[in-house]
N, C-alpha and C positions, 0 to 999 in steps of 0.2 A: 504494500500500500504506500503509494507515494505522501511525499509530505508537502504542507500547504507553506511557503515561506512568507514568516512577517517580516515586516520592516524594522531594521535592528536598532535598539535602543531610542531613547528618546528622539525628538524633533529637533535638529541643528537651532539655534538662536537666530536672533533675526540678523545680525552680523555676519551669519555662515549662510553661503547660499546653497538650498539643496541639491544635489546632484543625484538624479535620478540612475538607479543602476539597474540591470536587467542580466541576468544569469543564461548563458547559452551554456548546454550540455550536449555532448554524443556522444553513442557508441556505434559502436560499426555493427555488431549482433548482435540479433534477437538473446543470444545466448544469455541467460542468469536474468534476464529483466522480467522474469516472474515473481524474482526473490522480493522479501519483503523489505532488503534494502540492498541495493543494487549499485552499480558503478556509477549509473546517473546522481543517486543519492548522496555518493560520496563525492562529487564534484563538486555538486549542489553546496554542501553543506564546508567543501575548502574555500569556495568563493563567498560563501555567506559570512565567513569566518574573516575572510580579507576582509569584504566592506565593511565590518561591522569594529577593523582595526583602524578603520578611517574614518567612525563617526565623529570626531571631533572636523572633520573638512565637509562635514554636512551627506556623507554618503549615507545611500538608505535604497533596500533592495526594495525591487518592485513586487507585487504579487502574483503578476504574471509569470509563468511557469514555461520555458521555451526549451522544451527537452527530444529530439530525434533519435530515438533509440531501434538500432538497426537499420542503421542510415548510414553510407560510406562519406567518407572525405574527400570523394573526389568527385562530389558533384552537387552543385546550388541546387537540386530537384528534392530539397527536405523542405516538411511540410513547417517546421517551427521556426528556420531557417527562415525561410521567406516571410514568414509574420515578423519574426523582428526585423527585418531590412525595410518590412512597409511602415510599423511603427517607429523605427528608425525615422524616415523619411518623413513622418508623419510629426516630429518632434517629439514624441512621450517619454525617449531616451534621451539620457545624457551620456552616458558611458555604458558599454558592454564588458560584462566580465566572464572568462572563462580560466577554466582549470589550469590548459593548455594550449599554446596556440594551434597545434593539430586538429582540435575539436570543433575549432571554426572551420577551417578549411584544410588540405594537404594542396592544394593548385594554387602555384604562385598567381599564374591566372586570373584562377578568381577571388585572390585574395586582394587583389591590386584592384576590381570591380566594389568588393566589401568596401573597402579601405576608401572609392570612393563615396560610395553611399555616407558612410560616418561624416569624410570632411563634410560634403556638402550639407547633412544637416547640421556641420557642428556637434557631432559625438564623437565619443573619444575612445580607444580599446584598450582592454589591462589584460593580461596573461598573469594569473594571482604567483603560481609558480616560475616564472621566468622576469617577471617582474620589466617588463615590457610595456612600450606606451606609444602610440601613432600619432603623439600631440608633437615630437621631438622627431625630427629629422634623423637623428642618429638610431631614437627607437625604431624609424620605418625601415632603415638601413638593416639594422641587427636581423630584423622579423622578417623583410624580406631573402637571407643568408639563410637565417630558419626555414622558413618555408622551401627554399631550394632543394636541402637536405632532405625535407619532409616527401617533396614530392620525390626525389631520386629514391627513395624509401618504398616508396607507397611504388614505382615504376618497378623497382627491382623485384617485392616482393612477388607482385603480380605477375612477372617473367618466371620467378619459380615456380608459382603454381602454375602455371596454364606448362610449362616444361613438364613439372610431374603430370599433369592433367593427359600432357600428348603422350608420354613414354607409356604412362598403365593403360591408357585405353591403343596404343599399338600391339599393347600384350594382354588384347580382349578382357581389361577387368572390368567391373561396373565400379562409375565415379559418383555415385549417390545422385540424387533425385527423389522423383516418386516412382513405385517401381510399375510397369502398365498392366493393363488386363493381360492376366495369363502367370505371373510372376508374383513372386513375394522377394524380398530381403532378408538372408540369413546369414551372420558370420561375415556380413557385408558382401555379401555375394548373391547372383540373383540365383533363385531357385524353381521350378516350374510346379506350378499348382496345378493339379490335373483336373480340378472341377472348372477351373477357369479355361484351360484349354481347349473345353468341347464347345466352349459359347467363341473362343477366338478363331477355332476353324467354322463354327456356324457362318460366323462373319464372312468371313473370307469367301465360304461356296457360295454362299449368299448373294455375294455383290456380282461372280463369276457368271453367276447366272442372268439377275436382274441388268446389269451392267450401269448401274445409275446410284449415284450414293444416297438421291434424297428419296427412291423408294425403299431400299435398304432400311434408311432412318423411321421412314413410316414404319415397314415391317417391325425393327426393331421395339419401339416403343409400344407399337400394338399388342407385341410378347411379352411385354415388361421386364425387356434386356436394358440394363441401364450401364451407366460409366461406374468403375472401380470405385470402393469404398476406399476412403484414407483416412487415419486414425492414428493422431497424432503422439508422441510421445507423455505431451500436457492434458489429452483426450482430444481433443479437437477433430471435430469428424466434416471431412468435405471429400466430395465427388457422389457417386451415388446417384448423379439423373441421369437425364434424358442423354445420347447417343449423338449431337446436333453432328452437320456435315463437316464442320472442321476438326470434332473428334474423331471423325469416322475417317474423314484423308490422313489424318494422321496416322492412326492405326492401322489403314492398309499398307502404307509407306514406311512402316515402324521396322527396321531391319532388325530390330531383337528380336524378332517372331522367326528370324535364319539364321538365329542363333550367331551373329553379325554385331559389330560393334562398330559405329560413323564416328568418322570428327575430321571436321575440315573436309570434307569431301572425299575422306579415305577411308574402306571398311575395311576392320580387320578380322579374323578368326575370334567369336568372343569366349569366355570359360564358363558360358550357361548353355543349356540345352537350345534346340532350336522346337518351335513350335510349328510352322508352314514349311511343307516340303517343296522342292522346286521347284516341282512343274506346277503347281496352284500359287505358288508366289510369282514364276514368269508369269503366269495367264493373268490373275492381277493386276499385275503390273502394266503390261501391255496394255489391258483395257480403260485405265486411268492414263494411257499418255493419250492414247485415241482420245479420252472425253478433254481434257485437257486442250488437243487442236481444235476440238470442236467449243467448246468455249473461247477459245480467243476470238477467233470465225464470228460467232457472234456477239461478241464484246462490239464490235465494227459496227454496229445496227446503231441506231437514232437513241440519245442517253442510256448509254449502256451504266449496269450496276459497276461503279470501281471496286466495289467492298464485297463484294458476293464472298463469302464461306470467311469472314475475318471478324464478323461481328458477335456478339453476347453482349446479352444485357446482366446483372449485375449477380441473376439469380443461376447463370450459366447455361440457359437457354438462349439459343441460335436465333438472330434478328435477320430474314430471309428477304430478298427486295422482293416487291409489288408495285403495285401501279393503279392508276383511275383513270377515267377519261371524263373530266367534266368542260362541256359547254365546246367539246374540240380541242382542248388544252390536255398532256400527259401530265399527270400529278403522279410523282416516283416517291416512294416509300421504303423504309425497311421496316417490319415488322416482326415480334416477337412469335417466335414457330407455334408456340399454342395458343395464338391469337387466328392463326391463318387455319389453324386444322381443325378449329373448334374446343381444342384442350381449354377454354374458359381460366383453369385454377387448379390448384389442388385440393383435393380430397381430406377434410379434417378427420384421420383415422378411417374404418370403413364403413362409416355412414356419414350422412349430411352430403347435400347439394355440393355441384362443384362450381367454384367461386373464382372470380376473374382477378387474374392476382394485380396488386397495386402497384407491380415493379415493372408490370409487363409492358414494353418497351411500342410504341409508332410513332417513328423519326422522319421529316422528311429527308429525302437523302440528297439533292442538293446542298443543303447546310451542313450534313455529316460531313460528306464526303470535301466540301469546301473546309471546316476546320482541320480533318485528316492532313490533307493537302497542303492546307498551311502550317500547321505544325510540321510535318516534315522539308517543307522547304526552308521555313526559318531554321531548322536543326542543320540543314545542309550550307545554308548560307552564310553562319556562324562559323565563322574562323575558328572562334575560340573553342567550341564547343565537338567541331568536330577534330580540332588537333587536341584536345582531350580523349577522345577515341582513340585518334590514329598515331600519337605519340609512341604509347605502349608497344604497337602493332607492329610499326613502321621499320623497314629493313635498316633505313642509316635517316639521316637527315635530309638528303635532297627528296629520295620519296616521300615524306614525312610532307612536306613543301607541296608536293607536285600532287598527293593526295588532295591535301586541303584546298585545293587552286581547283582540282576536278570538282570536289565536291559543292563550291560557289557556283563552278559552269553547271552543274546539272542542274541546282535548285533555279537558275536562270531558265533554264529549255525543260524545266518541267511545264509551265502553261502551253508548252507548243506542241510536249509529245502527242500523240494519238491515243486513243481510248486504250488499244491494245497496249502500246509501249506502258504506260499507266497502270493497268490490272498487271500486266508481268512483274514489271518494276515493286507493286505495294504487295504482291502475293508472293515474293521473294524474300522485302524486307521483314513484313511483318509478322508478328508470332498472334499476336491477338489484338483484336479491339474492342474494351470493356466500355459499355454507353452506361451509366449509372444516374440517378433524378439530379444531379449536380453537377457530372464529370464526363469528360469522355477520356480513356486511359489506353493508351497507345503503346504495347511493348514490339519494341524491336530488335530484330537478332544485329547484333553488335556483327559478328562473323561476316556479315552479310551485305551492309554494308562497306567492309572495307574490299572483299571480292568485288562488288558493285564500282567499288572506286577504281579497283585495279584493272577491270575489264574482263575478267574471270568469269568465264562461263557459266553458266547456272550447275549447280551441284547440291548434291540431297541435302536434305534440311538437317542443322544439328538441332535437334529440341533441347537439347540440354546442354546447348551451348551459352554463353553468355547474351541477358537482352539487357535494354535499356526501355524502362518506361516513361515516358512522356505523357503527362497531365494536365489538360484544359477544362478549365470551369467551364461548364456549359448546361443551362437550361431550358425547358418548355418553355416558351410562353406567346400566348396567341396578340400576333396583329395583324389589324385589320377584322378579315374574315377565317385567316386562315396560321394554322399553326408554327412555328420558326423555333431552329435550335438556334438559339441565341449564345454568343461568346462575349466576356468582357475584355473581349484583347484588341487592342488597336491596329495589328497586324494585318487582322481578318477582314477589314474594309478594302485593302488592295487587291485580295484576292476574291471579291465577291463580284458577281455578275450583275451587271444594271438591271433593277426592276422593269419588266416590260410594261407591268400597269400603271406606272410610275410615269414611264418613256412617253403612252400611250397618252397619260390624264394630260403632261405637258405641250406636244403634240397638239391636243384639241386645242388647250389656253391659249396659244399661238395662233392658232386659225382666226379661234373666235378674237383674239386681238388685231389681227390684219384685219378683215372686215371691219371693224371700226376704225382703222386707222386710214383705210380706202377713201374714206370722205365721201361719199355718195348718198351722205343724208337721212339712208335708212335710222332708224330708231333703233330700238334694242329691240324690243317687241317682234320686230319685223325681221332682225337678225338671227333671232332664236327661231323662229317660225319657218325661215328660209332652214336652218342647220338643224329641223327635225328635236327641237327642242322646248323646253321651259321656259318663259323670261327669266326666273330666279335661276333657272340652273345656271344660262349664259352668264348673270351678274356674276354668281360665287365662283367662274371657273376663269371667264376672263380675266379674274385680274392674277391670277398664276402666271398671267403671261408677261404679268412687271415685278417679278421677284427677281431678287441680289441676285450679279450676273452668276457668283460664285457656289450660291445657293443650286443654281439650274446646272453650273459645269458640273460640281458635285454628284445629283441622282444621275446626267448622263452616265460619269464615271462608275457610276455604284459604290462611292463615297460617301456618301448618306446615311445619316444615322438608321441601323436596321430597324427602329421601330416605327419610322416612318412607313404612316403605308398611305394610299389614295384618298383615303376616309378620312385620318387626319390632317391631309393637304386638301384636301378639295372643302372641310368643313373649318382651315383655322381662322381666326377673326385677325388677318396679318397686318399689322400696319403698315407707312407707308417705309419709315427708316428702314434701310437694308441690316445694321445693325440690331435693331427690333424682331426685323424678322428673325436670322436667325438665334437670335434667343429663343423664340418662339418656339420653332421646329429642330430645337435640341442640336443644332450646329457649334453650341458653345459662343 
């Protein structure tokens, strides 16, 4: 049970000015943070110990609690991390204190980004143990020397592991995970479960037969064959549903069923039994390269799904595209699989009604797929973020350069590729895409990426190879008439496609404004009459046609704030100041 921290000792005098502190904590693993008092605790409780050696200078800890536990140092993507850098920014800090300067960061990187967040609001940083300050030139100097070390540390170790990572799985061991259907863990070695066996060759004849993985899936669930149970050391129990299409690619593709071991594109001989014999693992296999050509084939068609077999919503059922057709317009969708098949909900025990669950996910998939999108261009178009990847990786330093240099050119010529180039490219990168009522969480295979950089041919998937998740806030919420995955990131305006009804409303306001400006007398009356319309309609639209010129370059662009929609433009009471207006219509 964590502890609550107060502010230590009395309130500075009116002579001592307060200086606000705020405690950052890490640890890199989950490991021991069940204990009832844990390494977080003990940080906590050495920097509560400094401030409270410094209440005479008016220090006093905050009660906010900024603790990422099971969080590495080698990347800003921590959730308590980023509250303090906005509270930072936000002024409520004065000083940051931690244990060690590690804890903050290991990337000189992005210690040099922290560092400047601090100046610019005027915060300051302590390291309690090293006795370090970013207020002195000479402290920046030291802690930048630190952090050098930190990160050659944090690079080296990683080269050892991923070295023993490659030597034992060259000598078919298993390097931990979760172990799949069919398999258990013993003595750290996989073992074969022969009850599980007979449901992973069902599988397999299964698909050989049908040749299609989402009747498979139907079948599957229809049987009430579900995904492996797992049953954590702490108890924690996950897996256990539904079969959706991207469990099921997987599992066809799963080389530990040849008793096979992947890494990097190499299989070796593994020291577990093999489950699927060769000729039903060729036949398999051949019949997923066939569906595979034939999905790209039609990927080419008029809005093709980018995200098809990448998606789950939160509860681990599979969001499947759909589509409408209302008024002649395609309205595209991803929907939650038992929403589309009728599965309403689950079953409370074995009676009572089945109940349409509250998580269960209908996204439009323009705005998914445009946040996707942008999330990974900005990840590519980030120097920093991808020479964090590709440091580690990198053969010498001119590669290391010439990666990072690629990875800016692609995120440029991704709005140009083609539908196809796009579903290969994001059905290579990505490992999963979780949509949750807040989030949309993007894991990608790290591996995968840097072959993608190197020009390296497409090669089997490591599942259990290293990802990176990637996390944009993003919620429902209806405008206008119809519903928008909404982001609060500013990124996402550049990458968003001009409202047509937008294009459409402005359009008219123009018309109907050249007719008056014609001069031939008519009336309004007479102008609406002629353009098949209302007098009021024509007053409240024409004058859309004298809005800020910036305001109209804007929704061309698809600039514009997303909760603009026709309703709100066609109805606001706009003044004449261009200034005015966009206040008005959320332009800032």
């Amino acid at each position: 049970m964590r502890r609550s921290s107060q502010a230590g000792g009395r309130a500075p005098t009116s002579k001592t000015s307060t200086v606000r502190c705020a405690i950052y904590t890490r640890k890199s693993s989950e490991e021991g943070l069940e204990q009832s008092f844990n390494s977080l605790d003990a940080q906590r409780e050495a920097c509560e110990a400094y401030v409270a050696s410094q209440k005479a200078e008016g220090w006093i800890v905050l009660p906010r609690m900024y603790d990422d536990g099971g969080f590495s140092g080698g990347t800003m993507e921590r959730p308590a991390l980023r509250q303090l850098l906005a509270d930072v920014e936000d002024k409520l800090i004065d000083t940051v204190v931690v244990y060690k300067v590690d804890r903050l960061t290991r990337a000189l990187g992005d210690f040099a980004k922290i560092v400047e967040v601090f100046d610019g609001a005027g915060a300051s940083f302590v390291s309690v143990t090293q006795s370090f300050n970013t207020t002195s030139s000479m402290g920046r100097l030291t802690l930048n020397m630190l952090l050098s070390f930190a990160q050659f540390e944090r690079e080296v170790t990683g080269e050892r592991i991923r070295d023993k990572i490659a030597a034992s799985k060259a000598k078919g061991m298993w390097m931990g995970g979760r172990p799949p259907l069919g398999y258990e863990v013993r003595d750290r070695k996989l073992e074969i479960v022969e009850v599980e066996t007979q449901t992973v060759r069902y599988i397999f004849e299964r698909y050989a037969e049908l040749g299609s993985v989402l009747e498979l899936g139907e079948e599957l669930a229809a049987a009430g064959i579900s995904a492996k149970r797992h049953v954590s050391a702490a108890g924690n129990v996950t897996g256990g549903g539904q079969l959706g299409r991207g469990a099921l690619y997987h599992l066809l593709q799963n080389r530990l069923y040849r008793g096979e071991i992947s890494h990097k594109g190499m299989i070796y001989p593994g020291q577990h039994g093999a489950i699927i014999d060769a000729v039903l693992w060729a036949r398999v296999q051949a019949l997923l390269a066939e569906n595979r050509v034939e999905r790209v084939v039609r990927s080419n068609a008029a809005g093709p799904s980018l995200l098809a077999g990448l998606l789950r919503d939160e509860d681990g059922i599979a969001l499947t595209p759909t589509h409408a057709n209302k008024k002649g317009r395609r309205y595209r969708y991803y929907v939650s699989q038992d929403l589309i098949t009728g599965l309403k909900g689950f079953k409370d025990g074995d009676k009572g009604p089945k109940r349409r669950r509250s998580t269960a996910r209908r996204i439009p998939a323009t705005d998914l797929e445009a946040i996707v999108e942008g999330r990974i261009t900005e990840l590519l178009g980030n120097a920093s973020a991808t020479d964090t990847i590709v440091a580690p990786r990198a053969r010498d330093v001119e590669e290391r350069r010439g990666l990072v240099a690629r990875a800016d050119e692609m995120a440029r010529r991704w709005p140009d590729l083609s539908s196809a180039e796009k579903i290969a490219g994001l059905q290579r990168l990505m490992q999963e895409i979780v949509v949750t009522s807040d989030a949309v969480h993007i894991a990608i295979q790290v591996d995968a990426i840097l072959a993608m950089l190197r020009g390296e041919a497409d090669s089997h998937r490591d599942d259990d190879g290293e990802t990176l998740t990637l996390s944009v806030p993003a919620t429902l919420k209806r405008v206008g008439m119809e519903m928008r995955h909404l982001i609060d990131a500013p990124q996402t305006r550049q990458n968003r496609k001009p409202d047509r009804s937008l294009l459409r409303l402005l359009a008219r306001a123009h018309r109907f404004r050249d007719l008056i400006l014609q001069g031939d007398g008519a009336s309004i009356t007479e102008l609406a009459t002629a353009s098949a319309v209302t007098p009021s309609y024509f007053t409240r639209i024409v004058r859309l046609g004298f809005l800020a010129p910036e305001i109209t370059a804007a929704i061309l662009d698809g600039h514009h704030p997303i909760e603009l929609s026709t309703l709100k433009l066609s109805l606001a009471n706009l003044p004449r100041d261009w200034s005015e207006q966009r206040r008005e219509l959320g332009f800032g």
